[in-house]
Residue frames relative to the residue before (quaternion, step in Angstrom):
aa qw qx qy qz dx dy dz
X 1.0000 0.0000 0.0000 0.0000 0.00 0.00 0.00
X 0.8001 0.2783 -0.1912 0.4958 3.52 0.78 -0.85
X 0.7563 -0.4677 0.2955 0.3492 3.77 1.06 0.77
X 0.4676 0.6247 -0.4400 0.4445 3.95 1.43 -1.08
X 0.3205 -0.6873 0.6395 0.1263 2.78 -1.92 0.69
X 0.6148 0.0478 0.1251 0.7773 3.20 1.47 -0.82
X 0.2504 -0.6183 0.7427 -0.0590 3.01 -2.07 0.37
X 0.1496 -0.6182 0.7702 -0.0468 3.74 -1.10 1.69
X 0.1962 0.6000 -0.7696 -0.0963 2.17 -2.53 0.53
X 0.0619 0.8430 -0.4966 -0.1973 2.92 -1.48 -0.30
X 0.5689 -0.6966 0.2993 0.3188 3.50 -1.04 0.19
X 0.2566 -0.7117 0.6350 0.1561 3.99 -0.37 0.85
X 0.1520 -0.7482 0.6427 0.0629 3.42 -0.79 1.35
X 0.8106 0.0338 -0.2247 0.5397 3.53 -1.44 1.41
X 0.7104 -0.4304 0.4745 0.2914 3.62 -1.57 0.16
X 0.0184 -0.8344 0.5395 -0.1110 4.03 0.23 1.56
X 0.5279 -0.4696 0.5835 0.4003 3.47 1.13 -1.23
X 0.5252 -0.6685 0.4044 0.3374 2.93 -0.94 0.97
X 0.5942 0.5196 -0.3150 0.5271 4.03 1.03 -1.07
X 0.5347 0.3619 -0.4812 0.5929 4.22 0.93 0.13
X 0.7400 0.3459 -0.4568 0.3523 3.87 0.05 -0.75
X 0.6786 0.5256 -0.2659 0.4388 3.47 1.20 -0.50
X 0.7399 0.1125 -0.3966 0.5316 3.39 0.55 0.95
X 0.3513 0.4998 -0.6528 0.4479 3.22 0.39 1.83
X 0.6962 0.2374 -0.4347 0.5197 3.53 0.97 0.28
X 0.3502 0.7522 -0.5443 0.1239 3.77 0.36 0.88
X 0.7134 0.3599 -0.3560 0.4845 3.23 1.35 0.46
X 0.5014 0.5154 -0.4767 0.5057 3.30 1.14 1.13
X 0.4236 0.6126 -0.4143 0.5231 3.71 1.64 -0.25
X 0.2063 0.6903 -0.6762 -0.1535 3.79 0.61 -1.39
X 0.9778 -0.0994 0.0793 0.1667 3.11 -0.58 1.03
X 0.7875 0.2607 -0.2174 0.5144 2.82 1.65 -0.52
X 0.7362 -0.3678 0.2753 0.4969 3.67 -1.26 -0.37
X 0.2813 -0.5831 0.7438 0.1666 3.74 -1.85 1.16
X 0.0774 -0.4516 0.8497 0.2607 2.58 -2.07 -0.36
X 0.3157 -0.6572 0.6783 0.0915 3.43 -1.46 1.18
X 0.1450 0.6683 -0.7292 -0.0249 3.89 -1.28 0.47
X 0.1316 -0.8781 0.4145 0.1995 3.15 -0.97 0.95
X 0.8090 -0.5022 0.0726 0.2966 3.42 -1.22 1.57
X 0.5922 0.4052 -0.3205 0.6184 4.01 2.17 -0.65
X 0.6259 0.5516 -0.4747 0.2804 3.75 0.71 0.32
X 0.1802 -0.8130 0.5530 0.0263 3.69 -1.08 0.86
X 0.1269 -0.8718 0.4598 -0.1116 3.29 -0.17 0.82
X 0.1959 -0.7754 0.5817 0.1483 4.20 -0.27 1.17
X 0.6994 0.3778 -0.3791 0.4737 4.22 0.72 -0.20
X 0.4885 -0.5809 0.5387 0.3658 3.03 -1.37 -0.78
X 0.3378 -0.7807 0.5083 0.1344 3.38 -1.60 -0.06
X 0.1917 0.6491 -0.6024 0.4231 3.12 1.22 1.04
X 0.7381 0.5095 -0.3980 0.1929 3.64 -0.49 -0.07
X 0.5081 0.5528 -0.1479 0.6437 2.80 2.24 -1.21
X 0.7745 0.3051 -0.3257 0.4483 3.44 0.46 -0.90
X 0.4884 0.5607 -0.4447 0.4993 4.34 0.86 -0.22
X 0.7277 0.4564 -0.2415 0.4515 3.65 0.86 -0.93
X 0.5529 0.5924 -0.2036 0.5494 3.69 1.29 -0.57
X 0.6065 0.4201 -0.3132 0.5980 3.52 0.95 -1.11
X 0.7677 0.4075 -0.3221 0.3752 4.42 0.40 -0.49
X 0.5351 0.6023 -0.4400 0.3967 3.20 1.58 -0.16
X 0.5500 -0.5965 0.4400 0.3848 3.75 -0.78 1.00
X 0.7911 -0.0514 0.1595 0.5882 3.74 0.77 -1.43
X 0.4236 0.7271 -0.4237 0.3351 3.58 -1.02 -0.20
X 0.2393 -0.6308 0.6886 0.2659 3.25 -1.83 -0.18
X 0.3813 -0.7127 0.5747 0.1283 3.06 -1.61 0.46
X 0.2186 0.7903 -0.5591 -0.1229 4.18 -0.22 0.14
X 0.5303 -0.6195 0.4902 0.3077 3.32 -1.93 0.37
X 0.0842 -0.8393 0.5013 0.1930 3.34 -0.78 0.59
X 0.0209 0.8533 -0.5192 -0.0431 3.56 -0.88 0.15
X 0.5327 -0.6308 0.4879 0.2832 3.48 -0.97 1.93
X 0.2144 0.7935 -0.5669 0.0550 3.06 -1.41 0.89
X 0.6475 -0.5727 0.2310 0.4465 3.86 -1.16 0.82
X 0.8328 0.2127 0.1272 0.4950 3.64 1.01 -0.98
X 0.0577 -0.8495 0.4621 -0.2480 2.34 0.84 2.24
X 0.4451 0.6093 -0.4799 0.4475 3.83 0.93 0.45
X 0.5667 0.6615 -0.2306 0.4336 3.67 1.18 -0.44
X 0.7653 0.5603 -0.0154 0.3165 3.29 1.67 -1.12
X 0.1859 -0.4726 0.6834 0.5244 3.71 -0.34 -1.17
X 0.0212 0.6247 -0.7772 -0.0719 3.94 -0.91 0.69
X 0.7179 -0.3895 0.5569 -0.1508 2.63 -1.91 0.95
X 0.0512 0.6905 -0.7208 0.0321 4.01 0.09 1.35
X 0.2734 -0.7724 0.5607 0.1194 3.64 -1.03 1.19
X 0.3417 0.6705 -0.6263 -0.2034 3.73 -0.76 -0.82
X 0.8216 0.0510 -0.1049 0.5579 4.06 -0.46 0.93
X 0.7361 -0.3028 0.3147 0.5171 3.17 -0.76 -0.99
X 0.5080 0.4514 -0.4662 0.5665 3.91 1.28 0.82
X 0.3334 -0.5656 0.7427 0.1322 2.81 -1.69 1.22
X 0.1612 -0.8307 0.5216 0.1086 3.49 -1.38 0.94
X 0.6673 -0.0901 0.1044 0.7319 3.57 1.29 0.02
X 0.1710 -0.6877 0.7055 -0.0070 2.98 -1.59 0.94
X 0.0361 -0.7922 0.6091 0.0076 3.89 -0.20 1.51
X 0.3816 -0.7682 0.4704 0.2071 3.76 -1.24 1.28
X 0.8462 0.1080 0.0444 0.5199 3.57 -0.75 1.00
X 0.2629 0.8339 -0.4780 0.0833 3.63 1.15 0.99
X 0.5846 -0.5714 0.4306 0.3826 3.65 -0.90 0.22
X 0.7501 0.1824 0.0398 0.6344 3.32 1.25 -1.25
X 0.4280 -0.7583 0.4763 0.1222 3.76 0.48 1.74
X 0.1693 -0.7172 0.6278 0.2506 4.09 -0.10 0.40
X 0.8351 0.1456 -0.0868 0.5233 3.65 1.13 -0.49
X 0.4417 -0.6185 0.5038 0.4105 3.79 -0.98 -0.24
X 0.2949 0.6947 -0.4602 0.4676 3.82 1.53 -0.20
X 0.0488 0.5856 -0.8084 0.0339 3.54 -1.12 1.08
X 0.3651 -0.4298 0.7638 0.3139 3.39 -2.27 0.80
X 0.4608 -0.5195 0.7158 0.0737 2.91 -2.22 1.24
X 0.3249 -0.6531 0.5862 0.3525 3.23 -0.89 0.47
X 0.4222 0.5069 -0.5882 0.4677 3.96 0.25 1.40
X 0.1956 0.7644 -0.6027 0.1189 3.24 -0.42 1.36
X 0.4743 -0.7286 0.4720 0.1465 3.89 -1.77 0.48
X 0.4503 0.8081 -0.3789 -0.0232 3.67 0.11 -0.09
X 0.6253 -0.4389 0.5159 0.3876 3.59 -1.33 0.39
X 0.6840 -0.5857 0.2896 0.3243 2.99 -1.79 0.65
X 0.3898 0.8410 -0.2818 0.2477 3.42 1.62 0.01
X 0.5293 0.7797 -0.2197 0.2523 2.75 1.88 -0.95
X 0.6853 0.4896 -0.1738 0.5103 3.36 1.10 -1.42
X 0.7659 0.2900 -0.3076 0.4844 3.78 0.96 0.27
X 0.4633 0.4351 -0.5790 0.5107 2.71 1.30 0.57
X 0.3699 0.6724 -0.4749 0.4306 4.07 0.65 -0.54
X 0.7368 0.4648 -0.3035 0.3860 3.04 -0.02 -1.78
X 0.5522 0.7239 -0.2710 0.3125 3.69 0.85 -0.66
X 0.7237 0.5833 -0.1485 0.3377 2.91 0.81 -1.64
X 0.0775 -0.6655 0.7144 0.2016 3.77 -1.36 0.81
X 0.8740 -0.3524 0.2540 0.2179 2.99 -1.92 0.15
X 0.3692 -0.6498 0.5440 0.3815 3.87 -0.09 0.37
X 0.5664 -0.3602 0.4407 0.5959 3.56 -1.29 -0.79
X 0.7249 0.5487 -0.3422 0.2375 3.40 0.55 -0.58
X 0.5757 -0.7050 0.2631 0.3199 3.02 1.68 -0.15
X 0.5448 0.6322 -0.2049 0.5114 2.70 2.12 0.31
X 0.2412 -0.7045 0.5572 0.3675 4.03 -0.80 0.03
X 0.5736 -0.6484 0.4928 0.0877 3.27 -1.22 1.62
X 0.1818 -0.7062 0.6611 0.1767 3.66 -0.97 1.31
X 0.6782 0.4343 -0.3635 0.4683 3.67 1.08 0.01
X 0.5083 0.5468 -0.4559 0.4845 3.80 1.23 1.04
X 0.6225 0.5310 -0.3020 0.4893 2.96 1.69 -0.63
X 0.4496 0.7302 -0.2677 0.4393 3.20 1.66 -0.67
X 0.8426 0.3323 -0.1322 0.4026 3.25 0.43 -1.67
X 0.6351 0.5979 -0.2822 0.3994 3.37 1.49 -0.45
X 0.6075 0.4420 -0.3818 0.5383 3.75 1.75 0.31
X 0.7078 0.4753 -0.3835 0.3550 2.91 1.68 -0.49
X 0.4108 0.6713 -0.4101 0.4609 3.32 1.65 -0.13
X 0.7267 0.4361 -0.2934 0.4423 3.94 0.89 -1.13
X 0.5625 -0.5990 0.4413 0.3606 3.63 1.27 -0.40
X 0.6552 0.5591 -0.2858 0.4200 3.52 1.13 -0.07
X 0.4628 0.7406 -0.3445 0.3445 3.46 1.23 0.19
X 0.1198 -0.8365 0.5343 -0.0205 3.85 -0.18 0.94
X 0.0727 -0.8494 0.5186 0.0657 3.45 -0.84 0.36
X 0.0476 -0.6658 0.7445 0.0113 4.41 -0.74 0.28
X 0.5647 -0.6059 0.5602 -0.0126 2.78 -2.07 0.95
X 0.5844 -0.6766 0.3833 0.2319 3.35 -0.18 1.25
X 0.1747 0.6900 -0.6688 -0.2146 4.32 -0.44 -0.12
X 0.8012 0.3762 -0.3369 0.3211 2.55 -1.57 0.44
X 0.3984 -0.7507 0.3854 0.3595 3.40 -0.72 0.08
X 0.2601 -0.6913 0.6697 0.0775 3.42 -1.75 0.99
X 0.2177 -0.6630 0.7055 0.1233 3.33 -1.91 0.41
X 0.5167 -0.6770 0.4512 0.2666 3.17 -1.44 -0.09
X 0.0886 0.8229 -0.5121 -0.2299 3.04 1.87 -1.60
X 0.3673 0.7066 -0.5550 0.2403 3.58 0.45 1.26
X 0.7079 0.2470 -0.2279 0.6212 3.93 1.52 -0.05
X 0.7836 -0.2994 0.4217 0.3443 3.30 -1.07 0.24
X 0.5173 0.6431 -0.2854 0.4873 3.73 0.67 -1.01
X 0.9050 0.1836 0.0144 0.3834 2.96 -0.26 -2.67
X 0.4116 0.4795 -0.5310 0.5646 3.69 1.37 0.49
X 0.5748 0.3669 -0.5390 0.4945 3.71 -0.19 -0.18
X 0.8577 0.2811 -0.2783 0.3286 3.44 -0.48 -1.34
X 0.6537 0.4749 -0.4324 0.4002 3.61 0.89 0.17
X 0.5389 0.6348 -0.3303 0.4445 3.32 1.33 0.01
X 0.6633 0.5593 -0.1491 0.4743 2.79 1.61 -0.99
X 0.5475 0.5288 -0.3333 0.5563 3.61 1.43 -0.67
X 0.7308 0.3576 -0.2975 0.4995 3.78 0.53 -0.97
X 0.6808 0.3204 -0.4888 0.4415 3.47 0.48 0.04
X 0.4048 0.7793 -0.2973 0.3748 3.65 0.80 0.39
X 0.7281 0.5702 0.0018 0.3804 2.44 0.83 -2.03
């Protein structure tokens, strides 16, 4: 129904970070470009526009962003035009209302850039180091979320995303 020829997966043992679960599938990429969505994210548009626009970028990553009330919860987004300037996880003081969706793009660069990565305090490898390291190379793109999205990562946003799909 939805076009798939197949279907990967795989399993990410203990609590790595999202950039550790994301290069356990670097040999289902072979080589070429993903698009990552992670599995607590809900989304009422689509992403064919972001992802047609991603396919013309020469190289790079691409991420979705989307204004929200409680952007300390997030990676937010520092904006100025159409450049993203840093992306800080879970700030005390939000530089923007722009949360990163967990719907990201990237070139095959991605998995060496992984390879890169030390441990946060949390002990975890950072999909927003990978972030900051395209934005550091200049190749980092960004589109605006429509519609509305949740995370259903607390108790809270699982109600209210339950509440959007029963809506909906």
């Amino acid at each position: 129904e939805f076009g798939l020829k197949h279907l990967n997966y795989t399993y990410q043992e203990g609590e790595g970070g999202i950039a550790d679960a994301l290069s356990l599938a670097e040999h289902f990429a072979d080589g070429d470009r993903v698009c990552v969505i992670l599995g607590d994210n809900l989304i009422e548009g689509s992403i064919r526009q972001a992802v047609e626009d991603f396919r013309k970028q020469p190289k790079g990553a691409k991420i979705l962003l989307k204004e929200v009330h409680d952007a300390e919860r997030f990676g937010v987004a520092e904006l100025e035009g159409d450049r993203i300037l840093g992306i800080e996880e879970k700030p005390p003081q939000p530089k923007s209302n722009y949360a990163v969706t967990g719907i990201y793009l990237y070139d095959e660069t991605v998995f060496e850039k992984v390879k890169t990565l030390v441990p946060s305090r949390r002990g975890e490898l950072e999909i927003t180091d990978v972030n900051n390291a395209y934005i550091r190379e200049g190749t980092m793109t960004f589109a605006h979320l429509s519609g509305w999205w949740t995370d259903a990562g607390t108790f809270e946003s699982l109600l209210r995303a339950a509440n959007l799909v029963a809506q909906s």
